[in-house]
Every structure is written in C-alpha cells, then in structure tokens.
PDB file of N, CA, C, O and CB in Angstrom:
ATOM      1  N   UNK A   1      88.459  17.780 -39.685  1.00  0.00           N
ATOM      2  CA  UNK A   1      87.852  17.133 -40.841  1.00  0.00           C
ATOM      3  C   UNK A   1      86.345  17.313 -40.796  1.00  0.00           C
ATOM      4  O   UNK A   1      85.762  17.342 -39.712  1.00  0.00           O
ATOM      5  CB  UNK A   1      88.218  15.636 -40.891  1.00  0.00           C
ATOM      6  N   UNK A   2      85.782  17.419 -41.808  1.00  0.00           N
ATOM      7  CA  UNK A   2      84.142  17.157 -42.268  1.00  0.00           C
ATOM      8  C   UNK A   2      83.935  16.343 -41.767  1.00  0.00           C
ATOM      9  O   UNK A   2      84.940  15.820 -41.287  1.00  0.00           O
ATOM     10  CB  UNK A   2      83.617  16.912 -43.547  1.00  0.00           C
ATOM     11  N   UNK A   3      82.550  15.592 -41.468  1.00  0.00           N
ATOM     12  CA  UNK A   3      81.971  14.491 -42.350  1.00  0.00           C
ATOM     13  C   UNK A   3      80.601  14.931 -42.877  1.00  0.00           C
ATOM     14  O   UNK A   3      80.026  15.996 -42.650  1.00  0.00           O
ATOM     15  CB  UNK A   3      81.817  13.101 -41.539  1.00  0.00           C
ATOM     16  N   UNK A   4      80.170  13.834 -43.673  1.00  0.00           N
ATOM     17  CA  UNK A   4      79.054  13.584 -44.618  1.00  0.00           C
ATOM     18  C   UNK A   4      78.627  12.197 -45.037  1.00  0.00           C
ATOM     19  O   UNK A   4      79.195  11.166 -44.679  1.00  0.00           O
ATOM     20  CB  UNK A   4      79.355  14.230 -45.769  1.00  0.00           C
ATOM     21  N   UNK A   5      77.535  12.269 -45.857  1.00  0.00           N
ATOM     22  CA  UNK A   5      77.101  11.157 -46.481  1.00  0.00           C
ATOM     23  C   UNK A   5      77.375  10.850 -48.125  1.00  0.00           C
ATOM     24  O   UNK A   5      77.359  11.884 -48.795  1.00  0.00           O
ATOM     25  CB  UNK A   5      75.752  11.207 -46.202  1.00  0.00           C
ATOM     26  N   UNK A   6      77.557   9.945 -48.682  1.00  0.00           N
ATOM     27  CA  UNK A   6      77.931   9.862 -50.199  1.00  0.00           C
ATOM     28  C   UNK A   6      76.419   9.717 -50.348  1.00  0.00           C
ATOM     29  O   UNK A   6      75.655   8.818 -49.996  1.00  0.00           O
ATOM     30  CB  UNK A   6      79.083   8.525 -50.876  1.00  0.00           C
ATOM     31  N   UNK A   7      76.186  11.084 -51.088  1.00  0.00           N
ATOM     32  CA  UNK A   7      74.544  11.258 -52.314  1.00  0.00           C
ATOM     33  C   UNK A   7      74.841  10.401 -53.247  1.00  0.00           C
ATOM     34  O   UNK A   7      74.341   9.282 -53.132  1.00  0.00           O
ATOM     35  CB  UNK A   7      74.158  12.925 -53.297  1.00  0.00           C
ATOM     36  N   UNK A   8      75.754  10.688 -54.455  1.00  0.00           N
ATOM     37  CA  UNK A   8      75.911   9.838 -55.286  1.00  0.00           C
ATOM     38  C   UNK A   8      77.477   9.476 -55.380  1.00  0.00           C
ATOM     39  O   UNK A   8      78.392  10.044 -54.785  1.00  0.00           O
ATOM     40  CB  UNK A   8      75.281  10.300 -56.449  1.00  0.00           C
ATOM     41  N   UNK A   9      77.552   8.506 -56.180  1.00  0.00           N
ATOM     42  CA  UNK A   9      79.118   7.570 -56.619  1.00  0.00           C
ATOM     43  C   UNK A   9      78.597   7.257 -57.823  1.00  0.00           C
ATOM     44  O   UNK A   9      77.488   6.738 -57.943  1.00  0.00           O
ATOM     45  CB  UNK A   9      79.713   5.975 -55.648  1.00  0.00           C
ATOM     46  N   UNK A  10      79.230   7.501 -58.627  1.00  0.00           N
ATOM     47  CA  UNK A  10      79.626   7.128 -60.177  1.00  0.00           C
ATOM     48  C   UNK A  10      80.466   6.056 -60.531  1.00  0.00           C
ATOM     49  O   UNK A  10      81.259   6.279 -61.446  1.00  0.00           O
ATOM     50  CB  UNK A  10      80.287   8.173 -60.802  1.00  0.00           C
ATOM     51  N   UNK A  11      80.467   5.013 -60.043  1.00  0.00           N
ATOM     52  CA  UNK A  11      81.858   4.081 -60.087  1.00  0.00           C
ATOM     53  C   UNK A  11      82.275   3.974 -61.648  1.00  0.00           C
ATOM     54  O   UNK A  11      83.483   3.800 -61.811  1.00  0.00           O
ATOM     55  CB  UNK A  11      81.578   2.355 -59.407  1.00  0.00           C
ATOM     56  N   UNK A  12      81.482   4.049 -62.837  1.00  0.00           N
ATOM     57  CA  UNK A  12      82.065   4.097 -64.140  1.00  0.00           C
ATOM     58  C   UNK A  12      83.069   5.022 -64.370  1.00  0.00           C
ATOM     59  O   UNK A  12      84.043   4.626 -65.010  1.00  0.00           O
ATOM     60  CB  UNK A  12      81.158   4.309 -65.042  1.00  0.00           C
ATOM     61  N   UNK A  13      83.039   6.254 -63.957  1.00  0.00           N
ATOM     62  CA  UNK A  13      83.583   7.844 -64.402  1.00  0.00           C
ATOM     63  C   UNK A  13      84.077   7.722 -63.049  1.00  0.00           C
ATOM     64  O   UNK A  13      85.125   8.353 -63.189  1.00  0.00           O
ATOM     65  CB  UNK A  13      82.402   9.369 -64.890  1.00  0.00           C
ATOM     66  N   UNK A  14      84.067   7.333 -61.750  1.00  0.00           N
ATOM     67  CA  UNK A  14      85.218   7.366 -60.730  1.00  0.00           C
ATOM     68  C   UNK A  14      84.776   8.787 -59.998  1.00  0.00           C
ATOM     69  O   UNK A  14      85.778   9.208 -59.419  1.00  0.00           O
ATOM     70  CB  UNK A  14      86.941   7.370 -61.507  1.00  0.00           C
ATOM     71  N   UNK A  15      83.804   9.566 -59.831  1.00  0.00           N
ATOM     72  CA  UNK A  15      83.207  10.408 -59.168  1.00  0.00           C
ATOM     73  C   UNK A  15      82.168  10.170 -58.240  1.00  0.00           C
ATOM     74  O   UNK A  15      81.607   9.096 -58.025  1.00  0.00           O
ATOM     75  CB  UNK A  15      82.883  11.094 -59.886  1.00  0.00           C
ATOM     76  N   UNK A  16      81.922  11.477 -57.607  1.00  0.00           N
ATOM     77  CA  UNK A  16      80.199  11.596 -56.976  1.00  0.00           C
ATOM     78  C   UNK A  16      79.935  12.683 -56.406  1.00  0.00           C
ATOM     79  O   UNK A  16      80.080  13.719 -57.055  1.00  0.00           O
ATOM     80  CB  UNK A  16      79.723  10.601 -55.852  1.00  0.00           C
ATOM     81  N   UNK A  17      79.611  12.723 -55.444  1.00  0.00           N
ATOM     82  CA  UNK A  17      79.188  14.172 -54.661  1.00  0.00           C
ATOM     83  C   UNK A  17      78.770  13.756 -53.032  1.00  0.00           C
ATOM     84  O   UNK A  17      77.680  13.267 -52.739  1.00  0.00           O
ATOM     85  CB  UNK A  17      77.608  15.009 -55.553  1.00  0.00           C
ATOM     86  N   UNK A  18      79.425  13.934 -52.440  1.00  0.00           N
ATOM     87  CA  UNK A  18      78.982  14.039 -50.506  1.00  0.00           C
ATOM     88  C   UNK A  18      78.304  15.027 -50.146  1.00  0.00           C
ATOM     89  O   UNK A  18      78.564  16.132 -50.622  1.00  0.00           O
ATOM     90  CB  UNK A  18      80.189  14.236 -49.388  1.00  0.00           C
ATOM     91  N   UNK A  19      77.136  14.835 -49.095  1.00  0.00           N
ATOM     92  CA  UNK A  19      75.936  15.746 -49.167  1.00  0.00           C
ATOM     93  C   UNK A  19      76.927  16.064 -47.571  1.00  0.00           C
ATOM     94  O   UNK A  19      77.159  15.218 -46.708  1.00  0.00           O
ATOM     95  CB  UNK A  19      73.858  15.016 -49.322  1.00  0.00           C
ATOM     96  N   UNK A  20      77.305  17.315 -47.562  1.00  0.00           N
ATOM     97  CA  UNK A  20      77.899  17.860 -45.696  1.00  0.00           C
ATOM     98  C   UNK A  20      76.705  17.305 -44.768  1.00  0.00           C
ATOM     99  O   UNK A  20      75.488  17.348 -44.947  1.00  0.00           O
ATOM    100  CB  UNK A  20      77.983  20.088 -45.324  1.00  0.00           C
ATOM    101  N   UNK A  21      77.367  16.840 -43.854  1.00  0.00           N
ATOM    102  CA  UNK A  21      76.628  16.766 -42.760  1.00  0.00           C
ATOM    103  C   UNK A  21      75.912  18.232 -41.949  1.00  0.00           C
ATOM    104  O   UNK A  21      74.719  18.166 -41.652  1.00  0.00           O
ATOM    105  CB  UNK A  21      77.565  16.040 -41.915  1.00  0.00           C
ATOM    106  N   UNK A  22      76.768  19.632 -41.594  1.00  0.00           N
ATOM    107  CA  UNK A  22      76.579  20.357 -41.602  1.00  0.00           C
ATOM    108  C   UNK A  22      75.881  21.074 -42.397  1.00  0.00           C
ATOM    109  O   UNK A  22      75.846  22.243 -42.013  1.00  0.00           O
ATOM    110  CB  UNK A  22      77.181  20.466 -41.391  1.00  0.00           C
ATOM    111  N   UNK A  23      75.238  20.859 -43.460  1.00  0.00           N
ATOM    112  CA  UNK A  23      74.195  21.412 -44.482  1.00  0.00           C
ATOM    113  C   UNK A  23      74.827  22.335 -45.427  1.00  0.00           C
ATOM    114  O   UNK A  23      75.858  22.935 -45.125  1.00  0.00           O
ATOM    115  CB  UNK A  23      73.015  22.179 -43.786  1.00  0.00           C
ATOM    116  N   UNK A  24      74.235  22.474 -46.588  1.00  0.00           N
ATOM    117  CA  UNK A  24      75.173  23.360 -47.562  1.00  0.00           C
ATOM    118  C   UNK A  24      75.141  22.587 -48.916  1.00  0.00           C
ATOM    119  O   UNK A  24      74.346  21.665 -49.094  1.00  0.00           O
ATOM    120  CB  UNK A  24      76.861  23.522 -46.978  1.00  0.00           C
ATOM    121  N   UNK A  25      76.055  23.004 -49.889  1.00  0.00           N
ATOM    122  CA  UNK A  25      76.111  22.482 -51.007  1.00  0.00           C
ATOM    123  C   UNK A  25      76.703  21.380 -51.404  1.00  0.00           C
ATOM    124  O   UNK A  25      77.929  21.336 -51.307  1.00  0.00           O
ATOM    125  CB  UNK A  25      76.421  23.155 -51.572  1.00  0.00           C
ATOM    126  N   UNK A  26      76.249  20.662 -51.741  1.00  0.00           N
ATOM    127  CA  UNK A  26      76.859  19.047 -51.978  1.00  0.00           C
ATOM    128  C   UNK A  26      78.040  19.320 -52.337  1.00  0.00           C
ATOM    129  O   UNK A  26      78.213  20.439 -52.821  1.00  0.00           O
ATOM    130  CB  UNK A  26      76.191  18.017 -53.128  1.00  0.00           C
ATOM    131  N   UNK A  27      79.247  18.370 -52.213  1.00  0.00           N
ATOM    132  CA  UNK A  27      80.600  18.424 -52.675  1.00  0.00           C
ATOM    133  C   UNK A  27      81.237  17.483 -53.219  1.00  0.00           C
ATOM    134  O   UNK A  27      81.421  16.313 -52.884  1.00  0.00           O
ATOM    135  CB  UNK A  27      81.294  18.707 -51.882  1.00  0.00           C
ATOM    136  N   UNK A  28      81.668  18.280 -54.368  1.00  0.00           N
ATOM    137  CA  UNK A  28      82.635  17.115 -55.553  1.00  0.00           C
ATOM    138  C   UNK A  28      83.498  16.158 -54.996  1.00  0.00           C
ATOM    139  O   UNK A  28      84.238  16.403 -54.043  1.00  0.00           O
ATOM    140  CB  UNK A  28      83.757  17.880 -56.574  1.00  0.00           C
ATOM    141  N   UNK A  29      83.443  15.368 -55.411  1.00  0.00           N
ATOM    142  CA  UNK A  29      84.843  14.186 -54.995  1.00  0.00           C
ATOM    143  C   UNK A  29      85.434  13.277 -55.892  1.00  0.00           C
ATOM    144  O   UNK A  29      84.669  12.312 -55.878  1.00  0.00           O
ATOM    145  CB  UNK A  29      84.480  13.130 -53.939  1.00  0.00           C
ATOM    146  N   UNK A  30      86.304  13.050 -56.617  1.00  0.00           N
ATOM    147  CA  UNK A  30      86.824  12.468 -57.637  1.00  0.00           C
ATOM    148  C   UNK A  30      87.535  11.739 -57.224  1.00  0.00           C
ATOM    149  O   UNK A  30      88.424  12.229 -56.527  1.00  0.00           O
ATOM    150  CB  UNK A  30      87.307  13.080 -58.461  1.00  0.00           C
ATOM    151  N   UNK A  31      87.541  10.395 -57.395  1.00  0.00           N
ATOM    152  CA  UNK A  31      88.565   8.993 -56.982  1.00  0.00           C
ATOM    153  C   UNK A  31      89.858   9.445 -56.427  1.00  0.00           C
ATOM    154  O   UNK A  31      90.283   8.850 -55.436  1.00  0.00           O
ATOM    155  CB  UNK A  31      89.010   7.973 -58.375  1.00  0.00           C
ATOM    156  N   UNK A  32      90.510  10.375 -56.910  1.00  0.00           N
ATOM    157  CA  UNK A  32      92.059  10.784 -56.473  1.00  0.00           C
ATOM    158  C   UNK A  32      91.964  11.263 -55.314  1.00  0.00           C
ATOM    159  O   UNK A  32      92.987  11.324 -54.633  1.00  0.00           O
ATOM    160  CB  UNK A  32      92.837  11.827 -57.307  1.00  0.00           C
ATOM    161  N   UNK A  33      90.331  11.871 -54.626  1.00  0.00           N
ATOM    162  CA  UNK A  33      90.727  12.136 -53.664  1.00  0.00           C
ATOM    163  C   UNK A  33      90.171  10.952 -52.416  1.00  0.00           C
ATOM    164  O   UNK A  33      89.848  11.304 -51.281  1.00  0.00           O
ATOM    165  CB  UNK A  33      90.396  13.526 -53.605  1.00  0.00           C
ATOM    166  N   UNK A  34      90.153   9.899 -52.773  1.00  0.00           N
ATOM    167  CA  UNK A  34      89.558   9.048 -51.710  1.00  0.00           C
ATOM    168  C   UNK A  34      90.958   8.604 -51.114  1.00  0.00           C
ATOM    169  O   UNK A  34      91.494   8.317 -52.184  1.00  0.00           O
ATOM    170  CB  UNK A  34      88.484   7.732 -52.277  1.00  0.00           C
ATOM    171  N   UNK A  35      91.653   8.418 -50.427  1.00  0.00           N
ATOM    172  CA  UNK A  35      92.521   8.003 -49.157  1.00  0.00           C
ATOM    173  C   UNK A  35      92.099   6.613 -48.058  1.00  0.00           C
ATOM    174  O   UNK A  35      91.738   6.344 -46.912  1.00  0.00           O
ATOM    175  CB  UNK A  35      92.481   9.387 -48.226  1.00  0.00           C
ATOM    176  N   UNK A  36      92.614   5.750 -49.979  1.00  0.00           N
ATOM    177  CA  UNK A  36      92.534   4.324 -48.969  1.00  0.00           C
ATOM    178  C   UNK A  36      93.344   3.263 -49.973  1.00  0.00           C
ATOM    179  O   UNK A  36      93.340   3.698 -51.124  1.00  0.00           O
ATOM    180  CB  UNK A  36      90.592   3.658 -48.577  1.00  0.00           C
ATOM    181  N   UNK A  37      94.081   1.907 -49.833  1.00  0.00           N
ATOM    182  CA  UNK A  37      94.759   1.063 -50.505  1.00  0.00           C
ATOM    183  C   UNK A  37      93.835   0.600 -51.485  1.00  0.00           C
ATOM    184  O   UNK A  37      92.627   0.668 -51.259  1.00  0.00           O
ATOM    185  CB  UNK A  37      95.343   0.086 -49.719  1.00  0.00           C
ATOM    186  N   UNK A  38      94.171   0.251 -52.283  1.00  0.00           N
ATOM    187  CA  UNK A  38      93.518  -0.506 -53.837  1.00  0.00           C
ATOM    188  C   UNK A  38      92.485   0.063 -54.418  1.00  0.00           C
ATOM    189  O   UNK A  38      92.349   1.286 -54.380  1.00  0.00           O
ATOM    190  CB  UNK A  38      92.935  -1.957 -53.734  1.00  0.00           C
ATOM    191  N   UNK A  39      91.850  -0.521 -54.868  1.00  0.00           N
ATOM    192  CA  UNK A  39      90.929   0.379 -55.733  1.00  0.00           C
ATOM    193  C   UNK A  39      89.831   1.308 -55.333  1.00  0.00           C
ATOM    194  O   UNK A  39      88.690   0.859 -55.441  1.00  0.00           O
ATOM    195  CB  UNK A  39      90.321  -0.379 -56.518  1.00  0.00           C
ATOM    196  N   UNK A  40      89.986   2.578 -54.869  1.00  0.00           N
ATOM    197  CA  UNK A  40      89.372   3.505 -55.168  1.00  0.00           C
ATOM    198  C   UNK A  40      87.397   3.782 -55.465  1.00  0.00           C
ATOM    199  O   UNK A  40      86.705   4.201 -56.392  1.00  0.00           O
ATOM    200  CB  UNK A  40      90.202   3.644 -56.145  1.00  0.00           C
ATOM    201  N   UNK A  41      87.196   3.339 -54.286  1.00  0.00           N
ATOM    202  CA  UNK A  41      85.273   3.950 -54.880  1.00  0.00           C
ATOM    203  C   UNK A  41      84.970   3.720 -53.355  1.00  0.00           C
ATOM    204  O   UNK A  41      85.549   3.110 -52.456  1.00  0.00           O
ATOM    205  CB  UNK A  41      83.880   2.608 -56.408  1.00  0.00           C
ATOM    206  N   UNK A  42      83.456   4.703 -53.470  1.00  0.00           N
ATOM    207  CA  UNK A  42      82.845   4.802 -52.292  1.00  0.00           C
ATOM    208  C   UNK A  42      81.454   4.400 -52.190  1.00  0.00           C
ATOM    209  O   UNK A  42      80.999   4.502 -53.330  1.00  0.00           O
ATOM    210  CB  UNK A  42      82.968   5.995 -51.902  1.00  0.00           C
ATOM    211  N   UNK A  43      80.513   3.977 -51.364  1.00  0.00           N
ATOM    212  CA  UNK A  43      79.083   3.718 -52.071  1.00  0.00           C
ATOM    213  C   UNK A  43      78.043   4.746 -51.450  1.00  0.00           C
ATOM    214  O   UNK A  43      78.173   5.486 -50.475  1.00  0.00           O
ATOM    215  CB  UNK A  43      78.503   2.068 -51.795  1.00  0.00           C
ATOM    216  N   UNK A  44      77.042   4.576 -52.256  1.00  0.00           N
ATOM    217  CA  UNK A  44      76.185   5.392 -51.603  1.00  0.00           C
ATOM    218  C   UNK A  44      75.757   5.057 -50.566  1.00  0.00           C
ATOM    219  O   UNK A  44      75.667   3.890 -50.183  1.00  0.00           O
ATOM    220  CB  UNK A  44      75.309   5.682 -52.163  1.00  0.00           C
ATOM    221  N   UNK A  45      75.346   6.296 -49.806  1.00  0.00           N
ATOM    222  CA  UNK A  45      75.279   6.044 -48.266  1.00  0.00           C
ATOM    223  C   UNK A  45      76.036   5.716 -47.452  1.00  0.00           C
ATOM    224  O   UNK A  45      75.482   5.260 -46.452  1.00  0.00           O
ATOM    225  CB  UNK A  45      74.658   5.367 -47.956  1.00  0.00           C
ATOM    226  N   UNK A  46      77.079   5.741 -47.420  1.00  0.00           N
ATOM    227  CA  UNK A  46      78.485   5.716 -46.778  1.00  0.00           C
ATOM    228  C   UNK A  46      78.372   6.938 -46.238  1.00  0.00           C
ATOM    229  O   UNK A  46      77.875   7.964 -46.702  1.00  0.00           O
ATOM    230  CB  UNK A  46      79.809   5.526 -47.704  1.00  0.00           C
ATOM    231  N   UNK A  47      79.029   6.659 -44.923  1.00  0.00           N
ATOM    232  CA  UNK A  47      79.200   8.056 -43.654  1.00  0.00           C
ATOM    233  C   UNK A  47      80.984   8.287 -44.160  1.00  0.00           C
ATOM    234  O   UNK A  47      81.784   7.352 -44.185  1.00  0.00           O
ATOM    235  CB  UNK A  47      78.915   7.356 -41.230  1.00  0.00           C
ATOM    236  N   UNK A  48      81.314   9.659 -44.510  1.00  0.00           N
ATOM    237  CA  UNK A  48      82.580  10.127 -45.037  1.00  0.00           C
ATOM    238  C   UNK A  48      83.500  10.802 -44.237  1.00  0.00           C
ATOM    239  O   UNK A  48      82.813  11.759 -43.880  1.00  0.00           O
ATOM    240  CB  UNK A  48      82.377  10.900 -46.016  1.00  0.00           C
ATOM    241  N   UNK A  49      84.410  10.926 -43.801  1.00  0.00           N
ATOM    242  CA  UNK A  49      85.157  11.919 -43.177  1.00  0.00           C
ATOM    243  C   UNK A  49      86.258  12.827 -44.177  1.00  0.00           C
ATOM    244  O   UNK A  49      87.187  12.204 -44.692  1.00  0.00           O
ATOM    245  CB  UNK A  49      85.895  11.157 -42.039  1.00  0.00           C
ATOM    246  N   UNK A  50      86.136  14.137 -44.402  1.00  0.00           N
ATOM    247  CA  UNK A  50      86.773  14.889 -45.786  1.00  0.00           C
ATOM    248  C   UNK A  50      87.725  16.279 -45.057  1.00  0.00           C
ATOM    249  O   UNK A  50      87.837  16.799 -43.947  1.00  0.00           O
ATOM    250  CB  UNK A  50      85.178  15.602 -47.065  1.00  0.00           C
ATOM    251  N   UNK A  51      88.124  16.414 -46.038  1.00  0.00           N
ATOM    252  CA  UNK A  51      89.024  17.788 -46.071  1.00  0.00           C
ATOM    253  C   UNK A  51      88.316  18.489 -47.253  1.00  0.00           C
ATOM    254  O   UNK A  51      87.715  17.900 -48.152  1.00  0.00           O
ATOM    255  CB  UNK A  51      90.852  17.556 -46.385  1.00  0.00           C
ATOM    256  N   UNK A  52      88.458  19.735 -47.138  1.00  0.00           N
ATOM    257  CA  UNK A  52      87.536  20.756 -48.605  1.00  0.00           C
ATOM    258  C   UNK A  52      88.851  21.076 -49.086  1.00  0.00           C
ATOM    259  O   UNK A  52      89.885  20.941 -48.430  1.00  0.00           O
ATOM    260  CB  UNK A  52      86.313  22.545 -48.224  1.00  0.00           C
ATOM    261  N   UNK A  53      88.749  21.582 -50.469  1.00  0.00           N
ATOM    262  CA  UNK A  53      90.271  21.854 -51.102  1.00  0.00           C
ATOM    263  C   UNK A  53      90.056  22.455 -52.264  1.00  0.00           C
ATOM    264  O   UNK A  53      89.565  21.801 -53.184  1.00  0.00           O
ATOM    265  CB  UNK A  53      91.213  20.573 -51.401  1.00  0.00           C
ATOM    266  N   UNK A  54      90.353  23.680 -52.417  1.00  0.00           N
ATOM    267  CA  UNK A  54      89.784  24.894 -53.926  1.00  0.00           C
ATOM    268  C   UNK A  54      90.423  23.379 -55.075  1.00  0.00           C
ATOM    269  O   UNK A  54      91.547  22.894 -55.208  1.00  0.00           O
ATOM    270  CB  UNK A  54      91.259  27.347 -54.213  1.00  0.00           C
ATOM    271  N   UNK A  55      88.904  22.996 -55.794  1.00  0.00           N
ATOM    272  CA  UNK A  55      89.106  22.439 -56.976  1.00  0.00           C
ATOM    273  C   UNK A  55      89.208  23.512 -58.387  1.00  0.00           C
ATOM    274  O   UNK A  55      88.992  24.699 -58.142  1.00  0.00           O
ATOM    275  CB  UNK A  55      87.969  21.445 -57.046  1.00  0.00           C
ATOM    276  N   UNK A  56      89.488  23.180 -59.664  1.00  0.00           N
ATOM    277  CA  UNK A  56      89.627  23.514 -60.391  1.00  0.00           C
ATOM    278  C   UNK A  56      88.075  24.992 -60.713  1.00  0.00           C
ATOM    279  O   UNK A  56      87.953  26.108 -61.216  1.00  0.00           O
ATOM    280  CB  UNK A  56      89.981  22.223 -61.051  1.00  0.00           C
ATOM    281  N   UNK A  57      87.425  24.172 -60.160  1.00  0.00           N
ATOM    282  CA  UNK A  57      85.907  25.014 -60.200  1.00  0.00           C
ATOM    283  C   UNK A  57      85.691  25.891 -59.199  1.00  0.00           C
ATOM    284  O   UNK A  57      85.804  27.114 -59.286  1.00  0.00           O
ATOM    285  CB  UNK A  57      84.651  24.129 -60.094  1.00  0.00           C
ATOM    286  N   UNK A  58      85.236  24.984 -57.814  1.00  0.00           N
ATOM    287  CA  UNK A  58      85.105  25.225 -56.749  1.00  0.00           C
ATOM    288  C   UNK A  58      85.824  24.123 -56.050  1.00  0.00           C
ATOM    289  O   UNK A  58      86.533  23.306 -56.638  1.00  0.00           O
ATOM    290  CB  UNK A  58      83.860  25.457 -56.505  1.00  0.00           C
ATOM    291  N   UNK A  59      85.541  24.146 -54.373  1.00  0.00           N
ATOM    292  CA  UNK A  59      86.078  23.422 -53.484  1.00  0.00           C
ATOM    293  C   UNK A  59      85.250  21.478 -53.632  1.00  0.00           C
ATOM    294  O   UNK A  59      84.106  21.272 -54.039  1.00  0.00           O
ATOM    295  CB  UNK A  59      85.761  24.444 -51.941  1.00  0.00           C
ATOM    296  N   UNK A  60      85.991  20.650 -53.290  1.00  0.00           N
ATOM    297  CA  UNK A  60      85.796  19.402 -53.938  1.00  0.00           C
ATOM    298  C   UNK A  60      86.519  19.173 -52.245  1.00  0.00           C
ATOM    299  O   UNK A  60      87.045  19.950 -51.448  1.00  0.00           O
ATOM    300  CB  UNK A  60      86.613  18.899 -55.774  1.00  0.00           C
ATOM    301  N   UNK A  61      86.198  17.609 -52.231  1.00  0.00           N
ATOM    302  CA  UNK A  61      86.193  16.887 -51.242  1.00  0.00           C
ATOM    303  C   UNK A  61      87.752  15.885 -51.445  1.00  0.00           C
ATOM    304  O   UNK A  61      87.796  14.995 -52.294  1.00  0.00           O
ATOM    305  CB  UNK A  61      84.684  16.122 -51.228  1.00  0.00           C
ATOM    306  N   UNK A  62      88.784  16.161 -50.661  1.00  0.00           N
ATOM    307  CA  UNK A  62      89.980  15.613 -50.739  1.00  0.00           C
ATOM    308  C   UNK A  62      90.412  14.808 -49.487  1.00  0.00           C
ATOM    309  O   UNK A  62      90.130  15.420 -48.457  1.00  0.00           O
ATOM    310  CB  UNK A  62      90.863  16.629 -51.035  1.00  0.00           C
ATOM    311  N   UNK A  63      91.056  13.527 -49.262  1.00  0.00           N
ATOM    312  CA  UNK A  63      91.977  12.927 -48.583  1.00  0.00           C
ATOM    313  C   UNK A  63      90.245  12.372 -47.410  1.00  0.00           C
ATOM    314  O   UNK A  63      89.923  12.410 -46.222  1.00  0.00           O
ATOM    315  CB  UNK A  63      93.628  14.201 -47.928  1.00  0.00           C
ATOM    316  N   UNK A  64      89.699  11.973 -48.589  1.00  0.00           N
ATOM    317  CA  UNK A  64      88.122  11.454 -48.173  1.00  0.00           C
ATOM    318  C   UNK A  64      88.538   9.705 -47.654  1.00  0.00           C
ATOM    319  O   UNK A  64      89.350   8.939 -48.174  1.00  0.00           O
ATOM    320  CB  UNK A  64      86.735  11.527 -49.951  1.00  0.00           C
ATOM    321  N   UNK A  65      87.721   9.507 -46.569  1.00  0.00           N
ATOM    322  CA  UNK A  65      88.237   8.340 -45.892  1.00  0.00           C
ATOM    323  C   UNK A  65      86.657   7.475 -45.501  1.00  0.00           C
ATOM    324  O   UNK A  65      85.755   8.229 -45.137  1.00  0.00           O
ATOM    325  CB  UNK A  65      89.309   8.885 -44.385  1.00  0.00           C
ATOM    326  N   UNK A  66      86.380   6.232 -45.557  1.00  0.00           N
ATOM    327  CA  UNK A  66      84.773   5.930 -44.985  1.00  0.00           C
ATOM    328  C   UNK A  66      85.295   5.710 -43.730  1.00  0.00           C
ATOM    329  O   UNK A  66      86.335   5.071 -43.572  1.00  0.00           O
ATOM    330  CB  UNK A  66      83.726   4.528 -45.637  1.00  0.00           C
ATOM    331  N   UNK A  67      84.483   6.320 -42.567  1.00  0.00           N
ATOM    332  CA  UNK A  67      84.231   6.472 -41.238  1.00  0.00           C
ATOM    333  C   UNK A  67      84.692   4.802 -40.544  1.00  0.00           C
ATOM    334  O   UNK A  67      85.421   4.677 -39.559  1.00  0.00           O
ATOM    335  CB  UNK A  67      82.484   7.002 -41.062  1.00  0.00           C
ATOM    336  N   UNK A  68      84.282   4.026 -41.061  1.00  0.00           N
ATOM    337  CA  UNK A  68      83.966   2.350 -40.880  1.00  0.00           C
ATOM    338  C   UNK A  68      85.507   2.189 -40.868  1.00  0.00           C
ATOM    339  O   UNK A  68      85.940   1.482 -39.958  1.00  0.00           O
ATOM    340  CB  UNK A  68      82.948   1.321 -42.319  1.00  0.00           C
ATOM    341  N   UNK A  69      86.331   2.680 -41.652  1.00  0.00           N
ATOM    342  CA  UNK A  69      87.600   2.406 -42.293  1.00  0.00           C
ATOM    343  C   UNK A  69      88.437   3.390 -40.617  1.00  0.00           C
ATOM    344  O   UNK A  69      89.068   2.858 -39.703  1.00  0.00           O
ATOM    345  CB  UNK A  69      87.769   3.272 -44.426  1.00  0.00           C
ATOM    346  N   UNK A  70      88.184   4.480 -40.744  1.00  0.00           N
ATOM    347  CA  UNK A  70      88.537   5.279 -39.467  1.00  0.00           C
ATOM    348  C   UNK A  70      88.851   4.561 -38.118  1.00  0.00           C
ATOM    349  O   UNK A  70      89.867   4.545 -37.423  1.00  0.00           O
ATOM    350  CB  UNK A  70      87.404   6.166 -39.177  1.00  0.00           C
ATOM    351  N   UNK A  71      87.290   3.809 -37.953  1.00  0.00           N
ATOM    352  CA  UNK A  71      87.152   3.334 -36.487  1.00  0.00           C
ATOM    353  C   UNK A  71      87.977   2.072 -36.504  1.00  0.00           C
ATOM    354  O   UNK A  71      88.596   1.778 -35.482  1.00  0.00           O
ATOM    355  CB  UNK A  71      85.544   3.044 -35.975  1.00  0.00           C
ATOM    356  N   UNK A  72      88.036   1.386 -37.447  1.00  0.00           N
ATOM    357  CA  UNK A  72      88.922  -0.056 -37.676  1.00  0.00           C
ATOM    358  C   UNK A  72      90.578   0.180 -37.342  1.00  0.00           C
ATOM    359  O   UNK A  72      91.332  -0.534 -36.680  1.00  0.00           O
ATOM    360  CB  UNK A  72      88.779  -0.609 -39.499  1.00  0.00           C
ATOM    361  N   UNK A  73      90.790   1.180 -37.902  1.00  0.00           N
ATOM    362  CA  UNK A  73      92.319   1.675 -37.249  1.00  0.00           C
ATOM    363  C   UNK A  73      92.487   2.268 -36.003  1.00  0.00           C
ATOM    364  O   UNK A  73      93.682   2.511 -35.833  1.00  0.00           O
ATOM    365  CB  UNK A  73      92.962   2.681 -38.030  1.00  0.00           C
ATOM    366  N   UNK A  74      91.900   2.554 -35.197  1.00  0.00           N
ATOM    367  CA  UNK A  74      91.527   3.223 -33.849  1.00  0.00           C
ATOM    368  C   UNK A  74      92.690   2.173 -33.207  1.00  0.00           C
ATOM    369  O   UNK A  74      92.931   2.184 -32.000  1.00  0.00           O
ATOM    370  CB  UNK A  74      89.613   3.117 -33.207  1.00  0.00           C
TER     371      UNK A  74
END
C-alpha cells in the first residue's frame, strides 16, 4: 500500500486529492473509494494508506483507509 496526506476533501461533492508521500502527482479519490463503516469522508491533513487503480481518466486512489483507523485495529 501507499501512503499520503489528504491535500484536499470536498465533503459536498464526496471527493479530493492525496498528495503521495513518495512525491509525484496528487491523486484522485472519490468517496467509493474510502474503506471504512458509515459515512464516507476524509479530512484534510489526514495521513492515508491507498491502493492506485486505472480510473476512468487516470489512476485514482482506491480501498483508501486513515492510518489512525489502521493502528486502532492492530
């Protein structure tokens, strides 16, 4: 898995973009792909852990999890 930081979250429109930790081009992420119970959003500045996955465009950020959420299930 990736990780990264959430640049932006859109919570109206249910999007944003994760800046890679590894450097490179920010990456799409759309609510469907966040991977967690109930409602769906991430905030900015949140540390991310992702999978990349050919989106409709380009590659987008899928089965996205917050790190915080990770270590709590450990």
């Amino acid at each position: 898995m990736k990780t990264g930081t959430v640049k932006i979250w859109q919570k109206e429109r249910g999007y944003g973009y994760i800046t890679p930790d590894e450097g490179g081009d920010d990456v799409f992420v759309h609510f469907n792909g966040i991977d967690m119970d109930g409602f769906k959003s991430l905030i900015q500045g949140e540390k991310v852990a992702y999978v990349l996955v050919q989106g409709y465009k380009s590659y987008q950020a899928a089965q996205v999890r917050p790190l915080s959420v990770e270590a709590a299930d450990v």
